[in-house]
C-alpha positions in Angstrom: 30.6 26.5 -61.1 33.5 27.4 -59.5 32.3 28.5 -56.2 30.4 24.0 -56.4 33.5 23.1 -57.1 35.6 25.2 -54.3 32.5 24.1 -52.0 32.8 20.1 -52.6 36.8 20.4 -52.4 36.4 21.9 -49.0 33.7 19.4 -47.7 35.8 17.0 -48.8 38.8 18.1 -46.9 36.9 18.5 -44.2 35.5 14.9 -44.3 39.2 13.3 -44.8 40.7 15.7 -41.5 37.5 13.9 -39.3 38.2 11.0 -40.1 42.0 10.9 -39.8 41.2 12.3 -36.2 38.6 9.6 -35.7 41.0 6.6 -36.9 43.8 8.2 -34.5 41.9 8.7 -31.8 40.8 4.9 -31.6 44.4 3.7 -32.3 45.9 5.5 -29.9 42.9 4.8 -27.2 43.5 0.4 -28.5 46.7 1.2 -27.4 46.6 3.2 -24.6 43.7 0.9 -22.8 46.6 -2.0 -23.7 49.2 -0.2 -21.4 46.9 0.7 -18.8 45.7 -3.0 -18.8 49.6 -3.8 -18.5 50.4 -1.4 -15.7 46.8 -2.2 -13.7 48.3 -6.1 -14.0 51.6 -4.9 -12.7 50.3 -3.4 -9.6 48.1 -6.5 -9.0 51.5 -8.4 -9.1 53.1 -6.5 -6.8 50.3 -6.0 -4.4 50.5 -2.3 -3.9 48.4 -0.4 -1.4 45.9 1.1 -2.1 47.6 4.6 -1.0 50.2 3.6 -3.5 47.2 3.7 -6.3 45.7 7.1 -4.8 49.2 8.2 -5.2 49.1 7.2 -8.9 45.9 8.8 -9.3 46.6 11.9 -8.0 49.7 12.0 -10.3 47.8 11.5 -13.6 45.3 13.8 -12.8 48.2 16.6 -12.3 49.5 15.7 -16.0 45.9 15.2 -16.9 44.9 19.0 -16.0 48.6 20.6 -16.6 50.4 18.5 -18.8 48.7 17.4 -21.4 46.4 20.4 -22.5 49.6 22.7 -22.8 51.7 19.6 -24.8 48.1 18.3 -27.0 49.9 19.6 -30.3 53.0 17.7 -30.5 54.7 14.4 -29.5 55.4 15.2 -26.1 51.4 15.0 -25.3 51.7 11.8 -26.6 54.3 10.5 -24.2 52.1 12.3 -21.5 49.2 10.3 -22.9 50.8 7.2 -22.4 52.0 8.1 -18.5 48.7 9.4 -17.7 46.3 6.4 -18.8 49.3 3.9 -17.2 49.4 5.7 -14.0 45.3 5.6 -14.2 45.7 2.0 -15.1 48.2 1.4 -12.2 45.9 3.3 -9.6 43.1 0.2 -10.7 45.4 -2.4 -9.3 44.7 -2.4 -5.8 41.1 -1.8 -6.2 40.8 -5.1 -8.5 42.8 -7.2 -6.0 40.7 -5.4 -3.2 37.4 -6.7 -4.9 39.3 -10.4 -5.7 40.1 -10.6 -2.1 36.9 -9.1 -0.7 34.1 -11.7 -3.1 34.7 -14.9 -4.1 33.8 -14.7 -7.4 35.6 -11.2 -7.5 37.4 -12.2 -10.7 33.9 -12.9 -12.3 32.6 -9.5 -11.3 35.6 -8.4 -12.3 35.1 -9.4 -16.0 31.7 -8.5 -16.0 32.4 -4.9 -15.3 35.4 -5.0 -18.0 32.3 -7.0 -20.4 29.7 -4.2 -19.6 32.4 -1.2 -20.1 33.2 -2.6 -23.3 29.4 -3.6 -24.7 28.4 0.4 -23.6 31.1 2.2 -25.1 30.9 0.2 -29.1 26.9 0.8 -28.5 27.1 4.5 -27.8 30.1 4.7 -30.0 28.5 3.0 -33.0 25.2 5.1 -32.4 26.6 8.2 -32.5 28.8 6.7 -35.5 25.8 5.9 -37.7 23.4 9.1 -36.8 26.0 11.4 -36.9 23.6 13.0 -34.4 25.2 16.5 -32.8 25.2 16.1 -28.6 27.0 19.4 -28.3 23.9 20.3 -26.5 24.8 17.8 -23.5 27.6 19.9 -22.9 26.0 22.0 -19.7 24.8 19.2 -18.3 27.9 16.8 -18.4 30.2 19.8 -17.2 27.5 20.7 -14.0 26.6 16.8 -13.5 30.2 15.6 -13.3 31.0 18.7 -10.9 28.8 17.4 -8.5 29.4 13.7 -9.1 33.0 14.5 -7.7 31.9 16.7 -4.6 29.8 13.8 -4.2 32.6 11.6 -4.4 34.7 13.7 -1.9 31.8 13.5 0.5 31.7 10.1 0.6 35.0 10.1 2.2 33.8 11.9 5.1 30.3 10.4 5.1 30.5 7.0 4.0 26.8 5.9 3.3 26.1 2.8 1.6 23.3 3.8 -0.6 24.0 7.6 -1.4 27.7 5.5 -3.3 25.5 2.9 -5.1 23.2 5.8 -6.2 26.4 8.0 -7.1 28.0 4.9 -9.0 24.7 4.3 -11.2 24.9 8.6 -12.1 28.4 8.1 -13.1 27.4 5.3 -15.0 25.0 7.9 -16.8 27.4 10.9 -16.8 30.4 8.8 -18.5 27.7 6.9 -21.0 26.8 11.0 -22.3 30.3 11.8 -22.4 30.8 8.9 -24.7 28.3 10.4 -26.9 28.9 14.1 -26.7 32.6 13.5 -27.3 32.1 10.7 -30.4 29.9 13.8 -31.9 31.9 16.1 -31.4 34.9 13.9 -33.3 32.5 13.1 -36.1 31.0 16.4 -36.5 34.2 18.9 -36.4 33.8 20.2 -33.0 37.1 18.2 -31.8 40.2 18.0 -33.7 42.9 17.3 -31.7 43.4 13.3 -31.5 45.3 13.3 -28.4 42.3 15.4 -26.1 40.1 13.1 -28.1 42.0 10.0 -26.7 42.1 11.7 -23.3 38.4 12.5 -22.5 37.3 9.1 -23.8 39.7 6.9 -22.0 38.4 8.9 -19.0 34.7 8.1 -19.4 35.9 4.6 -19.9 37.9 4.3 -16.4 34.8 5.8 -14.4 32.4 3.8 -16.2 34.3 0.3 -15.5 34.8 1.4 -11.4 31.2 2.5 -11.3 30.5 -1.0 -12.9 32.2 -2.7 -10.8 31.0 -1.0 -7.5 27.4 -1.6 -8.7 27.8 -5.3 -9.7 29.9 -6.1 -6.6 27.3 -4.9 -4.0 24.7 -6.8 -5.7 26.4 -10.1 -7.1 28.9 -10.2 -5.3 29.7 -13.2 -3.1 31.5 -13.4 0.2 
């Protein structure tokens, strides 16, 4: 009897600790997409180059690799939260005013890619919500398929070929939907406890999914 009752107490505990780091984690990624979407509007205002955004970018991921994973367990990670996604969310300015400038219904892509981000992430997120299915096992295969997505990525820069980026945008579009899943499971099922890493990863997959969006939908729809 006392072993059942020692055995519901703890899967109770357990239950109550994932879902205080499930409610966290969406608060602080509401708010954190908020201040991105703030700091991406304030570069569009000030029309900063788009070496100016790189130099953003290149910024956050330094806090993102350094900062953060050494500061996860205490209030400064969430001050370094907050300056990574806004930098990440500055570094998007250019390239929205670039795609404005570029189409003519570039705002209208650029709502459609936000639309499309946001359908994807509450599908995946409420699947992997109401199966409580365990994608641990797409762990391999999102750490080796994102590897070579950014090599990819890098060799683009060099070789600039029109349909090798569409093709690498619609992969990243795949990559960053399974690390919506694998990361949601691993919230829901224990594996991930930490709010603030929680925030991180997701907020990540969000920002590659929405530029890949966006680079798919403005080759095909968009209008010069």
């Amino acid at each position: 009897m006392e072993t059942q009752r020692y055995t519901a107490t703890t899967q109770t505990q357990s239950a109550l600790a994932t879902n205080k780091v499930l409610r966290n984690t969406y608060m602080l990624l509401a708010m954190t997409l908020l201040f991105s979407a703030a700091t991406a509007g304030l570069a569009m205002a000030l029309q900063v180059s788009q070496m100016a955004g790189l130099g953003a970018l290149l910024v956050s991921f330094g806090i993102l690799m350094f900062a953060i994973p050494r500061y996860a367990e205490s209030t400064t990670g969430l001050w370094l939260t907050f300056a990574f996604t806004g930098l990440m969310g500055f570094s998007i300015g250019p390239i929205l005013n670039a795609y404005i400038a570029t189409f003519s219904n570039g705002g209208q892509i650029v709502m459609l890619a936000l639309g499309g981000t946001g359908v994807i992430f509450l599908g995946l997120s409420a699947y992997a919500l109401t199966t409580k299915k365990d994608f641990n096992f797409l762990q391999g295969f999102l750490m080796v398929g994102i590897l070579l997505a950014v090599v990819g990525s890098f060799a683009m820069l060099i070789f600039p070929i029109p349909l090798f980026s569409l093709a690498l945008s619609g992969v990243f579009v795949l990559l960053m939907s399974g690390l919506i899943l694998f990361q949601t499971s691993r919230i829901i099922n224990g594996g991930e406890t930490n709010y603030i890493l929680a925030t991180v990863s997701l907020f990540v997959a969000l920002y590659n999914l929405f530029l890949s969006l966006l680079h798919i939908l403005g080759a095909f729809a968009g209008e010069r």
